[in-house]
Structure formats: structure tokens, C-alpha cells
C-alpha positions in Angstrom: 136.4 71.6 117.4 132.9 69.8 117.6 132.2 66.9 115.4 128.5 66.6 115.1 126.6 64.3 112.1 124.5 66.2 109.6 121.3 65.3 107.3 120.1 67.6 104.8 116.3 66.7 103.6 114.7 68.1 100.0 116.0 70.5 98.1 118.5 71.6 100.6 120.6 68.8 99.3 121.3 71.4 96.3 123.1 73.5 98.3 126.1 70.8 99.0 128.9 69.3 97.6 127.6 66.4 96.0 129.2 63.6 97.8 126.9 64.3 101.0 123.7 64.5 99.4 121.3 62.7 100.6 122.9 61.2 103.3 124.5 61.5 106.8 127.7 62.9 107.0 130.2 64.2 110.2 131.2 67.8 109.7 134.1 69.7 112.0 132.7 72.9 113.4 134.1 75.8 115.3 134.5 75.8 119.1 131.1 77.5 119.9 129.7 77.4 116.6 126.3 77.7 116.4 123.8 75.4 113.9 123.4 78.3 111.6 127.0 78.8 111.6 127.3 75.1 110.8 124.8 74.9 108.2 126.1 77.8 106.5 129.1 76.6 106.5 128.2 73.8 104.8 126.9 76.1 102.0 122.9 76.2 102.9 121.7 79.7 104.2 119.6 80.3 107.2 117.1 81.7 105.0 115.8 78.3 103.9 116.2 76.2 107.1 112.8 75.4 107.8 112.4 72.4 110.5 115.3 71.8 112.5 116.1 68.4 114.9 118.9 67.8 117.2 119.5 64.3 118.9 115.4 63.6 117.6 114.4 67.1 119.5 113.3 70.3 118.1 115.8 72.7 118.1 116.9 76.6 116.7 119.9 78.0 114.7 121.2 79.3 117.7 122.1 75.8 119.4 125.7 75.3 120.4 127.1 72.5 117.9 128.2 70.3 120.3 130.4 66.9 120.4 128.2 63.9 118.6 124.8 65.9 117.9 123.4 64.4 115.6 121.7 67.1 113.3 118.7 67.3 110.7 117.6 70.0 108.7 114.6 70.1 106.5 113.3 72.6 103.7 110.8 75.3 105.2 107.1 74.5 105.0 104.5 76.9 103.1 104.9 80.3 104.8 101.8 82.6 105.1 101.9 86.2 106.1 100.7 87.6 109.2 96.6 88.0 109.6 95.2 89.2 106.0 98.2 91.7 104.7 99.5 89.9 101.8 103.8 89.5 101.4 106.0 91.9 99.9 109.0 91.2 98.1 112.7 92.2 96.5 113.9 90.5 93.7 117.5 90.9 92.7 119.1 92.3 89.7 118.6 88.3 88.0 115.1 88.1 88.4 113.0 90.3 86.2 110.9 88.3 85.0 109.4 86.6 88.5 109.0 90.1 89.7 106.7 90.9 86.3 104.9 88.0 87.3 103.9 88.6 90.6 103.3 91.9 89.5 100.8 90.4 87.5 99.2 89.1 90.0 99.1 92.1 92.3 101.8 91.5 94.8 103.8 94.7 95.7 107.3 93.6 94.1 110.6 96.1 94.1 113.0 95.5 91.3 115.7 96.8 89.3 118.1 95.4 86.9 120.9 98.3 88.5 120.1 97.1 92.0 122.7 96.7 94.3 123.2 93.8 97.7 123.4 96.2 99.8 120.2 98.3 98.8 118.8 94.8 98.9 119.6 94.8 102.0 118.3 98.3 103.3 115.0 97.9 101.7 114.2 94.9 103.1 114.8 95.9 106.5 113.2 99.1 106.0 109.7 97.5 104.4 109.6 94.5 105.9 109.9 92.5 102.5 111.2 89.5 101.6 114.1 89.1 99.4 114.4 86.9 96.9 117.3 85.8 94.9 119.6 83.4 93.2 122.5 84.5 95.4 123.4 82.0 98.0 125.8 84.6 99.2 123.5 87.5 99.7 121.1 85.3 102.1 123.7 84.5 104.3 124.0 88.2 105.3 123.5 88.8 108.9 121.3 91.6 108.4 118.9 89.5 106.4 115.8 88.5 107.9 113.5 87.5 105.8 114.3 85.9 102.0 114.0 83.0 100.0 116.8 81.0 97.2 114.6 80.6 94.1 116.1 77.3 92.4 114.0 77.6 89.1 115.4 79.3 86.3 112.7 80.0 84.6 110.5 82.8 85.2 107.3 80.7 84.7 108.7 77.6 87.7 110.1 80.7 90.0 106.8 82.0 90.0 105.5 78.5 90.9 108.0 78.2 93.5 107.3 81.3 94.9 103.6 80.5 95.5 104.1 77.3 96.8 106.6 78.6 99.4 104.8 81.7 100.4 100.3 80.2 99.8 100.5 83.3 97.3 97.0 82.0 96.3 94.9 83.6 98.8 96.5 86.6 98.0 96.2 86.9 94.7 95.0 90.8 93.5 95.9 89.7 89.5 96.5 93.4 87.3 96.0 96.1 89.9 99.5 96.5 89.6 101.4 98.7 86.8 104.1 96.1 85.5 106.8 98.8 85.2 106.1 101.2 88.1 104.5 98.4 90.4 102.2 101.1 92.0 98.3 100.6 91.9 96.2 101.0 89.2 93.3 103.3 89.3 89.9 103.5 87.2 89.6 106.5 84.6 86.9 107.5 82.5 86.9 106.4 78.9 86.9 110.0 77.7 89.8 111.2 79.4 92.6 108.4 77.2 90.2 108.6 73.7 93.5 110.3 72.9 96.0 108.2 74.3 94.7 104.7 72.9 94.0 103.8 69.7 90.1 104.6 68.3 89.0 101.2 68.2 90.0 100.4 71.3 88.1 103.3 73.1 85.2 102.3 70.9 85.5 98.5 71.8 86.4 99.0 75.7 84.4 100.7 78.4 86.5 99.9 81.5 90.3 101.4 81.4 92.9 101.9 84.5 95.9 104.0 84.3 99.5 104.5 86.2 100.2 107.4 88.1 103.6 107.0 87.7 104.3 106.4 84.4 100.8 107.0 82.7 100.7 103.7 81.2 96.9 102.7 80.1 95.5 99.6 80.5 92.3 97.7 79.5 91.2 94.1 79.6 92.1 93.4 75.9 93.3 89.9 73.9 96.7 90.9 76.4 95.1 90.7 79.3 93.9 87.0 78.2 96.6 85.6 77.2 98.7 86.9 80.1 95.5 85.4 82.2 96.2 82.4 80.8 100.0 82.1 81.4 99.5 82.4 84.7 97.3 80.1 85.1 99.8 77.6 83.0 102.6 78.9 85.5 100.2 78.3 89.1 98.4 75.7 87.7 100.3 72.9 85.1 99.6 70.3 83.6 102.6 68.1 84.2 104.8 68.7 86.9 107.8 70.5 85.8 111.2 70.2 87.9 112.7 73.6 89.4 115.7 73.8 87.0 113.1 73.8 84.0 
């Protein structure tokens, strides 16, 4: 065994047992162990290590633990995709909601409330896309690469999380997205959904899209401005709200 001294900074002091948050505390690990071991161990997936120093020095999650290290871990920083391609993303089974809203805004988000960890897992590694989730467990897979814990648990601060985390701002594509098939919308003529909307609305709106997949219509109506406005309430409050709000 290797007894080295841990510090957990931010929000990662969530993820402990209460009595070491916020401070330093020794921690037994395995012969060999490595820090993501270690951390995970402590109950913190490798998914939201961000910043990691051993005895003052940088250092990566697979360091040796070794006899009197003294170890810090801090909270990732804002994470942008590569070049211009904007992030994709998973949502588990518990997070409806986020995913509408970042459909809303036009980012390419998978979700089902019959999904299943392990086809989580598969799509994720598959699409490249980030997975996000309430379950602590499911991030400390091996096979995940990419994902992200959301503390809020409310659809309106996970969104605000999620943007913070991942700059989502210079991303943002708001309603090109169907919010129940999440593929693009496209433009069609007013004629062609006379018959699927009701007659004042193809007499007050010019401008319509429509889903391929499930032929939903949609046109920039009282909807769209209120929905306009909640997401500018969710990205852009007020007063600071706290992540279990």
C-alpha cells in the first residue's frame, strides 16, 4: 500500500464523503495504483478530473500513486471542440429535458428515456460524442472517453452547466433541430403544409421548416418566443442560481 495526501478543489468536493471536503486528507491506495485509480476510488470519475498536480508538478491519471505524494485535483476548465465542428452529445435515460434544450439550440443530442449504459456506451465510442449523465457509475467505465457529471437538477441550470463546461455559445445553431427526432430542419414552401397547419397560421406565416423524420411543422410563432426567451433566462440569468436549483 501507498499512502499519498489528497485535495479535491470545486465541485469535485461533491463527489466525497463529507468529512474530506475541502481539505487534505491521506488515502491508502493499491500497490501500483494509478491517480485515476485513486481518485476513483475516492468516488470522483476521471471524466471530470481536469488539472492535476503531484508534489507542486503537473501530472496525468496514469502516475503511479506512490509513498507520500502529495496529490491535487481540480475541476476541468471550459472545454471547446476541435477547429469549428461544434460537440455532440448522449444524455442518459434522466435527462430529457437538457437534451430538449440543447436541441433547442441546435446541438446534435441522442436521447431516449429506454436507453440502456451500455448503448451509452457504444454510441459514444462509435460518434465520438460526449456523454452526459447523473450516473457517477457509468463515467467511471473504462470504455468511456469522453463525458461529463451534470450536478444541476434542473433542466434549466444543466443547460447552464453544460454551456459553461463545453463554451456551447459559439456554437449555438438555435431551432434547426426537430426536438423529437433531433435531425435538421429544412425550409418548405407555404403551400405544401396549408393543409397540415391551421388557416390562420398559413395566412399569418410565410417562412415554415419541417422534419423529415417525423413530419412535424414548424414556424416562428408566439412558441418560438417564449422558448427564445427561456433560453435566454437559462444561458443568461439574472441572479446566479446554484447547481442543485
Amino acid at each position: 500500500m501507498a499512502i499519498a495526501t489528497f485535495r479535491f478543489h470545486g465541485e469535485l468536493a461533491d463527489f466525497l464523503a463529507r468529512e474530506r471536503r475541502s481539505i487534505e486528507f491521506d488515502h491508502s491506495c493499491a500497490r501500483a495504483a494509478t491517480v485515476k485509480h485513486a481518485v476513483e476510488s475516492l468516488g470522483v470519475p476521471h471524466t471530470e478530473v481536469g488539472r492535476l498536480l503531484v508534489n507542486g508538478g503537473p501530472a496525468t491519471l496514469s502516475r503511479i500513486v506512490r509513498e507520500g505524494d502529495a496529490i491535487e485535483v481540480f475541476p476541468p476548465a471550459t472545454e471547446c471542440a476541435a477547429g469549428d465542428e461544434a460537440p455532440h452529445f448522449v444524455a442518459d435515460a434522466h435527462l430529457g429535458g437538457l437534451a430538449r434544450f440543447l436541441r433547442m439550440l441546435g446541438f446534435d443530442t441522442l436521447y431516449a428515456n429506454t436507453i440502456t449504459d451500455r448503448e451509452i456506451l457504444e454510441l459514444a465510442a462509435r460518434e465520438r460524442r460526449i456523454v452526459l449523465t447523473r450516473d457517477r457509475e457509468l463515467l467511471k467505465c473504462r470504455e468511456m472517453m469522453r463525458g461529463c457529471f451534470v450536478h444541476a437538477k434542473k433542466p434549466e441550470a444543466q443547460l447552464r452547466e453544460i454551456a459553461g463546461r463545453y463554451g456551447l455559445e459559439r456554437y449555438m445553431r438555435p431551432f434547426t433541430l426537430c426536438l423529437h427526432c433531433n435531425l435538421p430542419l429544412e425550409a418548405i414552401e407555404r403551400n405544401a403544409v396549408r393543409e397540415r397547419v391551421p388557416g390562420r397560421i398559413a395566412e399569418r406565416y410565410a417562412q415554415f421548416a419541417h422534419c423529415r423524420g417525423c413530419q412535424r411543422i414548424y414556424w416562428e410563432g408566439s412558441h418560438w418566443a417564449r422558448m427564445r426567451e427561456m433560453l435566454d433566462a437559462c444561458l443568461f440569468p439574472r441572479d446566479p442560481v446554484g447547481p442543485g436549483q
